[in-house]
C-alpha positions as CSV (number, residue, x, y, z in Angstrom):
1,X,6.4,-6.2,-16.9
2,X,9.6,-7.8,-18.8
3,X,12.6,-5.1,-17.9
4,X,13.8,-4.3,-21.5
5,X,15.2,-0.9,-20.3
6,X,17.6,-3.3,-17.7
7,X,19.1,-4.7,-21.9
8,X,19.8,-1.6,-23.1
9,X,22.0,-0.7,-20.2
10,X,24.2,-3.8,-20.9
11,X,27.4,-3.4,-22.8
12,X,27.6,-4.4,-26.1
13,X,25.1,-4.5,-28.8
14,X,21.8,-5.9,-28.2
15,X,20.0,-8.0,-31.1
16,X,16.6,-8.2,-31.1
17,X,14.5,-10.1,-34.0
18,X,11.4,-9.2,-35.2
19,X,8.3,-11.4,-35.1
20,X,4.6,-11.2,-36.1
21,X,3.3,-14.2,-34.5
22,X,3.8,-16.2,-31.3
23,X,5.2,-19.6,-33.2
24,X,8.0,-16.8,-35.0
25,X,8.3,-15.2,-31.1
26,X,8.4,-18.8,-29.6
27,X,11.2,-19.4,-32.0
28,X,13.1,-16.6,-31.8
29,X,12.6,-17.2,-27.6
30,X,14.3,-20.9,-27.9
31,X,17.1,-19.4,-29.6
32,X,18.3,-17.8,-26.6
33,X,17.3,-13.9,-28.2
34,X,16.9,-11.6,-25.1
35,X,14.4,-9.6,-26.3
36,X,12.0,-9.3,-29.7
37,X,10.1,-6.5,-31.4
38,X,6.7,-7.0,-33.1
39,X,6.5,-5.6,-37.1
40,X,4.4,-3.6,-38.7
41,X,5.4,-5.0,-42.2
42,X,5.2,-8.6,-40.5
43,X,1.7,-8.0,-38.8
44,X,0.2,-6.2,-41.6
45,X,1.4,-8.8,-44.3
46,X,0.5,-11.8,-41.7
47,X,-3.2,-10.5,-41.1
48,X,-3.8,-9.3,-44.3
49,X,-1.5,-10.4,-46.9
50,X,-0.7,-6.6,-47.2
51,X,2.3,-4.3,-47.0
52,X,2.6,-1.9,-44.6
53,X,0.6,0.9,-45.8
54,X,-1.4,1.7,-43.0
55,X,-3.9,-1.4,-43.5
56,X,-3.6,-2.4,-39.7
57,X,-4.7,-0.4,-36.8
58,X,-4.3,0.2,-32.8
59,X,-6.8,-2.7,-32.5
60,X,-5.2,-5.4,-34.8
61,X,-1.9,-4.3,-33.4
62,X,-2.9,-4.2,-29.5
63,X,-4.3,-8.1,-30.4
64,X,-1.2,-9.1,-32.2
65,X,1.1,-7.8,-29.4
66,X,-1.4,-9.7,-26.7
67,X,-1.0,-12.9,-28.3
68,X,3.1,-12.6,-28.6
69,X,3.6,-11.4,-25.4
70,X,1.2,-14.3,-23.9
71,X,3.2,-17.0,-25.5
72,X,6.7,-15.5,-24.5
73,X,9.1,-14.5,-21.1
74,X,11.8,-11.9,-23.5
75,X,10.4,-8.1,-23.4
76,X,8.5,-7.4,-26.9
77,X,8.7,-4.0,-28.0
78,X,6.0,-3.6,-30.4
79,X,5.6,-1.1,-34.0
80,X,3.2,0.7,-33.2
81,X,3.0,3.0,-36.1
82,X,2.0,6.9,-35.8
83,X,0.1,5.6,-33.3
84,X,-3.4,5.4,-34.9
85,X,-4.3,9.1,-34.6
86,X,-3.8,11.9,-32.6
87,X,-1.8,12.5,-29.1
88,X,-4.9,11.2,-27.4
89,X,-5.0,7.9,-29.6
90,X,-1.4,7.8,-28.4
91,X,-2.3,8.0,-25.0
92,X,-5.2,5.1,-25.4
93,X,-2.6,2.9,-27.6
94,X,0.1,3.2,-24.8
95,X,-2.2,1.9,-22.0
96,X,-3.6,-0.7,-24.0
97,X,-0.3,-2.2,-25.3
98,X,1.0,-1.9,-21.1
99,X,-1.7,-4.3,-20.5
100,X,-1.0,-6.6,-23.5
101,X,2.3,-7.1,-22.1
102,X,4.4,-4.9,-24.0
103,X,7.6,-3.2,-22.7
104,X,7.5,-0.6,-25.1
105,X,7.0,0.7,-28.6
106,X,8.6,2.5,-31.8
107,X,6.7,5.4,-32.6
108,X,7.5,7.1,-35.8
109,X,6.5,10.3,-37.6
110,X,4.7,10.0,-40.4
111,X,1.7,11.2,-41.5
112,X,-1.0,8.7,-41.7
113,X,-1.5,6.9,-44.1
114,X,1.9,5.7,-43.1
115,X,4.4,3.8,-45.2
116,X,6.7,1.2,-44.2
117,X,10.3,3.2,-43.8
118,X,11.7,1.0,-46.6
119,X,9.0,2.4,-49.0
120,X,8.5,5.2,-51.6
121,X,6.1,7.8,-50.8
122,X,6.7,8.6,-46.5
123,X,6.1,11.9,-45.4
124,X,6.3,13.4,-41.8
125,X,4.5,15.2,-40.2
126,X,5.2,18.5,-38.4
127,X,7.3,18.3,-35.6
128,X,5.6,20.0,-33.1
129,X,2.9,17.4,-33.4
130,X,5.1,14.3,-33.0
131,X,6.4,16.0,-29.8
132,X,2.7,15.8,-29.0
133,X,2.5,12.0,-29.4
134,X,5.6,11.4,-28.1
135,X,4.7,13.1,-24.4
136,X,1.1,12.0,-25.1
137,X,3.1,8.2,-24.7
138,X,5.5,9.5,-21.7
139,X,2.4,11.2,-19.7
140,X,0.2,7.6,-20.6
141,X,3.0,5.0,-19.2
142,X,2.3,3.7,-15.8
143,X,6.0,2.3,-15.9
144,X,9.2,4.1,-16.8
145,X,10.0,0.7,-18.0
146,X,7.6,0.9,-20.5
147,X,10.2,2.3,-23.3
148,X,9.2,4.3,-26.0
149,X,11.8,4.9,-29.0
150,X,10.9,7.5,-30.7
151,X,11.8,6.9,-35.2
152,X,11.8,9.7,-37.9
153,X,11.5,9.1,-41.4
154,X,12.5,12.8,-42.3
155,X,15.8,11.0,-43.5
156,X,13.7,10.4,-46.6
157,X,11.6,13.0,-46.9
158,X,13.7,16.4,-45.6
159,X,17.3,14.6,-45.5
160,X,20.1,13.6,-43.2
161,X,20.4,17.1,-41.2
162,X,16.6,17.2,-41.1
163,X,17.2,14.0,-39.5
164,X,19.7,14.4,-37.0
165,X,18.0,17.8,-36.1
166,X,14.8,15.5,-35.2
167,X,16.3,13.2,-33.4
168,X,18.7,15.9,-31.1
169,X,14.7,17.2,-30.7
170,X,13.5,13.7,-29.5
171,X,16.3,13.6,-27.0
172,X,15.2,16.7,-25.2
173,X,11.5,15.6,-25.4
């Protein structure tokens, strides 16, 4: 498994550009970029010709990331949504995008239908059951290389305390 967790150790900030299909990830390789994250948005409106609105799921996603990660060496962190479900789903997703060749995934909390974080219309869900997902994706990982960055919309939706508060929450999780 590419060693993204070794990049975020290193001093300074680390870049990474986002891709939703291997010639983009091939590019964005040849330009010397360390690492590369796979988009929701970019995925959803490259499959489908769709925003992100919660058109794509763990399959089309899991795919998408397998076919990235094939044609590249940096670590691809993929979008990965809500997750596609429930703390199990979470589970399944996790081990599925480990054996695409993923070295981790954003996982954020809204409620599904989800909307891209740059939309109108996101809301979160409680946050006892993001805690859920979130361990749900620590238990699942077969690699504590495997990262898992854990995103709140509640900015949005609850404001910036509500915010802060989740993240301070993440943290402890």
């Amino acid at each position: 498994m590419k060693k993204f967790r070794q990049l975020l150790k290193q001093k300074g900030p680390l870049v990474i550009p986002g891709v939703y299909d291997a010639i983009g990830a091939k590019i964005v390789e040849k330009t010397g970029f360390e690492a590369m994250f796979q988009t929701g948005y970019g995925t959803s409106a490259t499959l489908f010709g769709m925003p992100d609105y919660g058109f794509i799921g763990a399959t089309e996603t899991v795919e998408n990331a397998r076919r990235i990660c094939r044609a590249v060496s940096p670590p691809v962190i993929v979008d990965a949504d809500t997750g596609y479900g429930n703390a199990l789903s979470v589970w399944k997703l996790v081990k599925e995008l480990e054996a695409a060749g993923a070295s981790g995934m954003f996982l954020e909390d809204q409620r599904w239908p989800k909307r891209c974080g740059h939309m109108q219309g996101k809301e979160v869900v409680a946050h006892e059951e993001y805690t859920e997902k979130l361990q749900a994706a620590v238990d699942a990982r077969s690699s504590k290389d495997f990262v898992i960055v854990a995103r709140t919309d509640a900015r949005a939706t609850e404001g910036l305390d509500a915010a802060i508060e989740r993240g301070k929450q993440n943290k402890k999780n």
